[in-house]
C-alpha positions in Angstrom: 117.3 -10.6 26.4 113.3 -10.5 25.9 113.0 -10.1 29.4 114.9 -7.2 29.5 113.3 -5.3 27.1 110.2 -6.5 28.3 111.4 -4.9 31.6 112.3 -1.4 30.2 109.6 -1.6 28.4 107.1 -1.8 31.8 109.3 0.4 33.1 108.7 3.3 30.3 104.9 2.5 30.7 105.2 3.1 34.4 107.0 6.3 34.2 104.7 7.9 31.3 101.4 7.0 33.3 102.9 8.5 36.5 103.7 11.9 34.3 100.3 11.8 32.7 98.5 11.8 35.9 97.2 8.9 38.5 94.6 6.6 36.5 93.1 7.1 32.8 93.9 5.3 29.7 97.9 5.2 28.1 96.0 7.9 25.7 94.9 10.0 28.2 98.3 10.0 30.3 100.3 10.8 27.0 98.2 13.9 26.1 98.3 15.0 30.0 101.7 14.7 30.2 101.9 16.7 26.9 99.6 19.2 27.6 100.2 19.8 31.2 103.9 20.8 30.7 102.8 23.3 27.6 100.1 24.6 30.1 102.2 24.9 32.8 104.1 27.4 31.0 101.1 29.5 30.0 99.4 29.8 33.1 96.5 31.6 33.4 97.1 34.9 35.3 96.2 34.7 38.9 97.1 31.3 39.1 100.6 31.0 41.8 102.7 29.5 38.7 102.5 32.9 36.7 101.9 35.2 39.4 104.8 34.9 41.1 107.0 35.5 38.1 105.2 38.6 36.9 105.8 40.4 40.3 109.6 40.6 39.8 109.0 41.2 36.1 109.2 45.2 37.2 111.9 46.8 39.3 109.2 48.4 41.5 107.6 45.0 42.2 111.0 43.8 43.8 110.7 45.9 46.9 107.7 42.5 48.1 110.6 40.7 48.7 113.7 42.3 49.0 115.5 41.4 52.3 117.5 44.7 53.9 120.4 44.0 55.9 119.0 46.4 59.1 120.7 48.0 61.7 119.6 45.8 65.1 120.2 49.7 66.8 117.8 51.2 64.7 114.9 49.1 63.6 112.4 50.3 61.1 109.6 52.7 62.1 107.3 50.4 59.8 108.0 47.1 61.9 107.5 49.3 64.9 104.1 50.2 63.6 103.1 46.9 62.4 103.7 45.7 66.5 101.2 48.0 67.7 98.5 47.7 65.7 98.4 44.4 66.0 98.6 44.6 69.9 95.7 47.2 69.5 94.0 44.3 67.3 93.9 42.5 69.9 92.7 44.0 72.4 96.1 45.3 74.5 96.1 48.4 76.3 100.0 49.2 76.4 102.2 51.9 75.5 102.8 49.9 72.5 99.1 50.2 71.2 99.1 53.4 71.6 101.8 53.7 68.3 99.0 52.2 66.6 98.4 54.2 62.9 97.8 53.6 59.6 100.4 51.8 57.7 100.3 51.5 53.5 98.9 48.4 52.6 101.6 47.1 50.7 105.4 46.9 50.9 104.6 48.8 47.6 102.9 51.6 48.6 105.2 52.2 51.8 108.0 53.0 49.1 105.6 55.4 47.7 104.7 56.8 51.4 108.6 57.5 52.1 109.0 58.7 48.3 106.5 61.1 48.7 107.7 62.3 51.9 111.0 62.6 50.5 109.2 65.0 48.0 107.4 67.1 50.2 109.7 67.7 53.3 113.0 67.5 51.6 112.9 68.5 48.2 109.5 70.7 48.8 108.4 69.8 45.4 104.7 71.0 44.4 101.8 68.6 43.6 103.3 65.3 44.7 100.0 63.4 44.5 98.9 61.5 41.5 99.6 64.2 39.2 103.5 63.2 39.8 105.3 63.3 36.9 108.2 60.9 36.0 110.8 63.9 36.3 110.2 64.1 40.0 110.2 61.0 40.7 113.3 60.5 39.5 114.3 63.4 41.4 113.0 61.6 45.0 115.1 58.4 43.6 118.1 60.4 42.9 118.0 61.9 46.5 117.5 58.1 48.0 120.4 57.1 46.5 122.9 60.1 47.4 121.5 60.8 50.9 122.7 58.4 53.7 120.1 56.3 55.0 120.3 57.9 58.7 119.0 61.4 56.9 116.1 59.7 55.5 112.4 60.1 56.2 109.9 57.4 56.3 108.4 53.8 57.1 111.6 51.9 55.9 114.2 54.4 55.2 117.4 51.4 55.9 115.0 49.2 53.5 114.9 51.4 50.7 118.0 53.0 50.7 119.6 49.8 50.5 117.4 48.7 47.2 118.3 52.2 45.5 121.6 51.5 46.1 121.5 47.6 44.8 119.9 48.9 41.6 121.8 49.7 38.0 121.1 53.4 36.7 119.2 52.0 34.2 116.6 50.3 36.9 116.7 53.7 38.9 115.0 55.3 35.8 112.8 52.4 35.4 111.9 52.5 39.0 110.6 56.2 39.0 108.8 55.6 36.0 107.1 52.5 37.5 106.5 54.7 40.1 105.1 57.4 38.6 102.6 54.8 37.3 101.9 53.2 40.4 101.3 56.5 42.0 98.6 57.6 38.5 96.8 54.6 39.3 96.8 53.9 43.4 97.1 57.2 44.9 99.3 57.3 47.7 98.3 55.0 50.8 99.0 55.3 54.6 98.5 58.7 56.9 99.3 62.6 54.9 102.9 63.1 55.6 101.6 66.8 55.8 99.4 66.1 58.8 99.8 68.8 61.7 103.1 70.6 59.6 
């Protein structure tokens, strides 16, 4: 009997000092282990346990990793983009560098690129910069979600219909406001949409 409580007590030991951390006193692993798992939950921002979790905190942050189910037929212009200027990185001479352009710099901004788009060549709305207001925005979401995806403009136009259309009505109106805000403090990224028109 003594040995077995000697044994679960070893054992206990064991299992707090490997929580606590490798090495230090039994003081030091207790308060580690303590500590570390209150920490962990507070992360400072910037560190990869709380930044990850804050990106899909907003509905416009979602579009980073949201997977589209896209037609093999009709692959996005933005992938189609992203192959030739990195064939023109390095170094090729092909037809395929020659697509080479600018391209947003985020997944972010190339929802903003086809929203904007959207704006000007569809719905001819005035003074679609960064003095958008939420109204139109919502507008440029509404038509996203009622406009097949073959009639839309843009980078991605498979990739964001299809995350319109998986959001509530209540995200829709959260997204053009997130939008709207994104657009007041970024500007809108990639080539003018207006270029040559």
């Amino acid at each position: 009997m003594k040995n077995r409580v000697v044994g679960r007590v070893a054992t206990v030991v064991l299992v707090a000092a490997s929580l606590g951390g490798c090495g230090g006193d039994t003081k030091g692993a207790g308060t580690g282990s303590a500590t570390g798992s209150a920490t962990g939950t507070a992360a400072t921002p910037g560190t990869t346990a709380s930044a990850e979790p804050k990106k899909a905190e907003t509905v416009l942050g979602r579009i980073e990793s949201f997977k589209a189910n896209v037609d093999k037929g009709s692959p996005e212009p933005y992938d189609g983009i992203k192959l030739a200027n990195e064939a023109k990185a390095t170094g090729l001479d092909t037809p395929v560098a020659a697509g080479a352009r600018e391209l947003p710099p985020t997944l972010t901004d190339a929802l903003l690129y086809d929203f904007r788009l959207v704006a000007f060549l569809d719905l001819k709305l005035p003074k679609f910069d960064k003095t958008v207001t939420e109204e139109q925005m919502q507008q440029v979401v509404d038509f996203f979600a009622k406009t097949e995806w073959k009639k839309l403009r843009g980078l991605r136009p498979q990739t964001h219909k299809q995350f319109i259309d998986g959001l509530s009505e209540a995200d829709r109106k959260q997204l053009a406001k997130e939008a709207t805000a994104w657009a007041h403090a970024n500007g809108f990224k990639g080539d003018d949409p207006l270029a040559g028109k």
